[in-house]
BALO-831852 format. One line per 5 residues: number of its first residue (from 1); their letters; for each residue y, z, x of C-alpha. Coordinates in nm, 4 decimals, padded with zeros to 6 digits. Each point is the difference from the previous one (the first is absolute). Last residue first. Layout:
<nodes>
NUM	A	Y,Z,X | ...
</nodes>
This chain:
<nodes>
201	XXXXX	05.9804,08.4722,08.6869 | 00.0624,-00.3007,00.2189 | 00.1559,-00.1233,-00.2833 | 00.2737,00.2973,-00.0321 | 00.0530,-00.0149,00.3922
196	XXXXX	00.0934,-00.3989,-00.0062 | 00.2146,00.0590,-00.3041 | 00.1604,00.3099,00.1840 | 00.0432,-00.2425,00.2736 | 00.2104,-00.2824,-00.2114
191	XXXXX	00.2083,00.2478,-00.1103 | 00.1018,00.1539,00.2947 | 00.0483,-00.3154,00.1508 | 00.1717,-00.1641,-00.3223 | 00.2622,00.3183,00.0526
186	XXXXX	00.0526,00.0011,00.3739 | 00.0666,-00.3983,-00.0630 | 00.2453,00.1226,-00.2754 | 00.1893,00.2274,00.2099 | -00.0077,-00.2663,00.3188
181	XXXXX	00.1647,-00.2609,-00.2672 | 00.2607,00.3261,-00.0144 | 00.0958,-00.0078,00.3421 | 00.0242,-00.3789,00.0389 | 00.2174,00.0460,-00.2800
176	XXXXX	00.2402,00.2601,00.1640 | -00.0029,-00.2365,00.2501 | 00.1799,-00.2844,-00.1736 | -00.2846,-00.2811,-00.0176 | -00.0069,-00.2895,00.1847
171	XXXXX	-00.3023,-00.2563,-00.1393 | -00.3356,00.0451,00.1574 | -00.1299,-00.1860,00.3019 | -00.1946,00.3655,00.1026 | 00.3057,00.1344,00.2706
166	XXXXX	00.1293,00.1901,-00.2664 | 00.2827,-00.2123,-00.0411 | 00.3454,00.1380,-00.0260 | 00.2956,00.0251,-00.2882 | 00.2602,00.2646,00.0623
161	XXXXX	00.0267,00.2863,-00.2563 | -00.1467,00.2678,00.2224 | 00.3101,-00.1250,00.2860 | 00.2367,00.0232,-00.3022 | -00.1044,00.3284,-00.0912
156	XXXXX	00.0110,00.1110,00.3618 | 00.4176,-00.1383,00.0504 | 00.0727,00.2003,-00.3233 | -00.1749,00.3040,00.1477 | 00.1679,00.0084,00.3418
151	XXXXX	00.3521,-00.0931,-00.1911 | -00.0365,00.3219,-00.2593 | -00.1268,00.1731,00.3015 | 00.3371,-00.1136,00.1816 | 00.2113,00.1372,-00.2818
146	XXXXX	-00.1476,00.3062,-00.0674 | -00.0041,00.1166,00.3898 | -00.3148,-00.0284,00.1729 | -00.2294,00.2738,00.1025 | -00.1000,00.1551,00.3551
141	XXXXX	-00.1357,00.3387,00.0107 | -00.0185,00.2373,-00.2584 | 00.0143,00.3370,00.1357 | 00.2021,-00.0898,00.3336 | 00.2354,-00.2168,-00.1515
136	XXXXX	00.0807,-00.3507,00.0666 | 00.1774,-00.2654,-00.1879 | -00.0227,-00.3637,-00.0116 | 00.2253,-00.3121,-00.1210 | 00.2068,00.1032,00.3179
131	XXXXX	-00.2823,-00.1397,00.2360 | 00.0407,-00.3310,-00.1788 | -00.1796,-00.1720,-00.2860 | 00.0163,-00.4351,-00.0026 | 00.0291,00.0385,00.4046
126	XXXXX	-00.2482,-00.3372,00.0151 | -00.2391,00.2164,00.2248 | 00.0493,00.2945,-00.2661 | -00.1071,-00.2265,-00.3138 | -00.2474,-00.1907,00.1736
121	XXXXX	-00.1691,00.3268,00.0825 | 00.0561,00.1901,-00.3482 | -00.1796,-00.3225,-00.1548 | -00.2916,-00.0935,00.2219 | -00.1115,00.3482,-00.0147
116	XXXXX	-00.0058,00.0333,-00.3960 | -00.1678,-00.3682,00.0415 | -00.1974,00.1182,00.2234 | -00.1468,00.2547,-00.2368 | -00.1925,-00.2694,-00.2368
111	XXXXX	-00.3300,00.0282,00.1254 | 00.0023,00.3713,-00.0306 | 00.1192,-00.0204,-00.3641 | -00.3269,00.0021,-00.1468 | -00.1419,00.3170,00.1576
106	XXXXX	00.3074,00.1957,-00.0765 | -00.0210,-00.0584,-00.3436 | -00.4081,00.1098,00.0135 | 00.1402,00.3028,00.0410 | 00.2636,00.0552,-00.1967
101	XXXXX	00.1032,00.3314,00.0890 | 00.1041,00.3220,-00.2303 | -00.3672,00.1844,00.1076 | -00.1514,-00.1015,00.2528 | -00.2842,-00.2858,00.0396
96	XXXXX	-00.0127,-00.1281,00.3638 | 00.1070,-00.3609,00.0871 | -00.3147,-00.2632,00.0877 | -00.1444,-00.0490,-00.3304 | 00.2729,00.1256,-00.2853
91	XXXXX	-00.0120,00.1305,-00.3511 | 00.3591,00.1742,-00.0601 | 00.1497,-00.3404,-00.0774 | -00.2250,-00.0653,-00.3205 | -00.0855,-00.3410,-00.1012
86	XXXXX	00.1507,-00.1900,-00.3292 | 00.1668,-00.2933,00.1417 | 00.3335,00.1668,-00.1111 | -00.0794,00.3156,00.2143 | -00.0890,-00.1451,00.3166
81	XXXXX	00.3184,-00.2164,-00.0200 | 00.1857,00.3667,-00.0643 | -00.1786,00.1303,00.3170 | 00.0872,-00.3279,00.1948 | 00.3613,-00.0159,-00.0858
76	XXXXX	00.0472,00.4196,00.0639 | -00.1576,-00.0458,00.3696 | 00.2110,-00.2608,00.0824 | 00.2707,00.2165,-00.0947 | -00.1074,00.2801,00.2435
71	XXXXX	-00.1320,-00.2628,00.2559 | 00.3874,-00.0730,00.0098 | 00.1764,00.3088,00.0233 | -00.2821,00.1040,00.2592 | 00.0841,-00.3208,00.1792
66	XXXXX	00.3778,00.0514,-00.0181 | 00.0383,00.3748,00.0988 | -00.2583,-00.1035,00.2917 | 00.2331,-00.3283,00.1508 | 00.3002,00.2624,-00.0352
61	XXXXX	-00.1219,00.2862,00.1836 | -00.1599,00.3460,-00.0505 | -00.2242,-00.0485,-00.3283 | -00.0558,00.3060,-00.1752 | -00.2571,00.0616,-00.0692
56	XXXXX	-00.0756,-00.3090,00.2182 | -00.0299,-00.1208,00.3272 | -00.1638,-00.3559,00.1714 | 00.0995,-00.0347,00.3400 | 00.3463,-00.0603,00.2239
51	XXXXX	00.2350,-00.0875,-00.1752 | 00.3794,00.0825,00.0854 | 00.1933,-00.1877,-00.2443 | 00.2397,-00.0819,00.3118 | -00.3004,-00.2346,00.1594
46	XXXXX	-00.0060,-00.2672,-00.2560 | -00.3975,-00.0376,-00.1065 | -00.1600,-00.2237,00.1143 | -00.1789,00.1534,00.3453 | -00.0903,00.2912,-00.2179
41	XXXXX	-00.1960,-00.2203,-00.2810 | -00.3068,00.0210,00.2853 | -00.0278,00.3379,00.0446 | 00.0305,00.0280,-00.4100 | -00.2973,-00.2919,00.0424
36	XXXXX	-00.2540,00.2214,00.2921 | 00.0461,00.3242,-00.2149 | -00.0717,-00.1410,-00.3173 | -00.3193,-00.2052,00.1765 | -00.1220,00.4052,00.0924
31	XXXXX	00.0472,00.1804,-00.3201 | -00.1958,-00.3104,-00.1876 | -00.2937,-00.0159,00.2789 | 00.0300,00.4064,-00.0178 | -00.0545,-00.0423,-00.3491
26	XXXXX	-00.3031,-00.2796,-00.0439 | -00.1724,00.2580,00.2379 | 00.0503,00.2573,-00.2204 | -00.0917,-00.2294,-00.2921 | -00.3493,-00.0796,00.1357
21	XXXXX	-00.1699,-00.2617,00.1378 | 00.3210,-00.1679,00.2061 | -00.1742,-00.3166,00.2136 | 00.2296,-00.2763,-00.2079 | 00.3082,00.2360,00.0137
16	XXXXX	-00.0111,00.0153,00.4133 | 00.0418,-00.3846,-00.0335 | 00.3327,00.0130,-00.1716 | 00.0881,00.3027,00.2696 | -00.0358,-00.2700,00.2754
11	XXXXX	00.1778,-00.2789,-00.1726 | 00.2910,00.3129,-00.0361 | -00.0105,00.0376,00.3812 | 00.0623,-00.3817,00.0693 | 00.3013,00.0271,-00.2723
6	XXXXX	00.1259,00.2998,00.1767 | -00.0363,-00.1847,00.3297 | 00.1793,-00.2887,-00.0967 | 00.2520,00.1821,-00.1708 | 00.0804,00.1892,00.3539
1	X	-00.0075,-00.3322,00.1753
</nodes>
């Protein structure tokens, strides 16, 4: 029921983006949806890892250690894919421009968060990390031990590295590819426009 409600709320938030005219609005659509899906993750996650919304800086639980691990190197793939295809990270559309982020890197991983999520939850409901693979201190909040972040990020790479459709008939591609055929599609867009714009000079 409480899924069913979060998914009925997020339909609702889906539409909200359609009538959004500026980016403020587009924001507290964004700040809002996050709110109503961490709500919803809190029925699956194991109830010892103590989660209970979406923290960081430092992260205060288990589930939060592991997705802010995990965006972090998701992060890092996308802004070196950006890179290789020839675009620059610290250009973005929807993320603000500061100085040491990536930017537009943070705009073309969005789609591919869940699979950060999808990751640390499977591997807490299936007891793969335990509460004793964590520490907690007051300054730096929750963090995993060397061995079980070398396990977390093994057990991500392989999930980036598994084959999926894009939903479009295509072949499966690893993720990571899927992320960098978005690179290149960014790239013949941009292109293609500043054709358009030069001729219509």
């Amino acid at each position: 029921m409480v899924l069913d409600h979060t998914r009925d709320a997020m339909k609702i938030s889906l539409r909200a983006v359609m009538r959004a005219d500026t980016l403020s609005e587009l924001n507290g659509v964004e700040g809002n949806a996050t709110r109503l899906y961490f709500d919803g993750l809190k029925g699956l996650v194991p109830a010892i890892y103590g989660f209970n919304d979406r923290n960081r800086r430092p992260p205060r639980d288990p589930f939060n250690a592991l997705i802010s691990l995990g965006y972090t190197q998701l992060y890092a793939h996308v802004d070196a894919l950006l890179r290789v295809t020839g675009l620059l990270p610290e250009l973005g559309f929807y993320h603000q421009v500061r100085s040491g982020h990536a930017a537009l890197a943070s705009d073309l991983m969005e789609p591919f968060r869940h699979v950060v999520e999808r990751c640390a939850l499977s591997m807490l409901q299936r007891e793969k990390l335990k509460l004793d693979d964590f520490t907690f201190e007051e300054s730096d909040g929750c963090r995993l031990n060397a061995a079980a972040r070398r396990l977390y990020l093994g057990h991500l790479t392989e999930a980036l590295l598994m084959p999926v459709k894009n939903g479009e008939n295509s072949d499966a591609l690893p993720i990571l590819d899927h992320i960098y055929q978005q690179c290149l599609n960014l790239k013949d867009g941009l292109l293609v426009n500043q054709i358009y714009l030069k001729h219509g000079e």
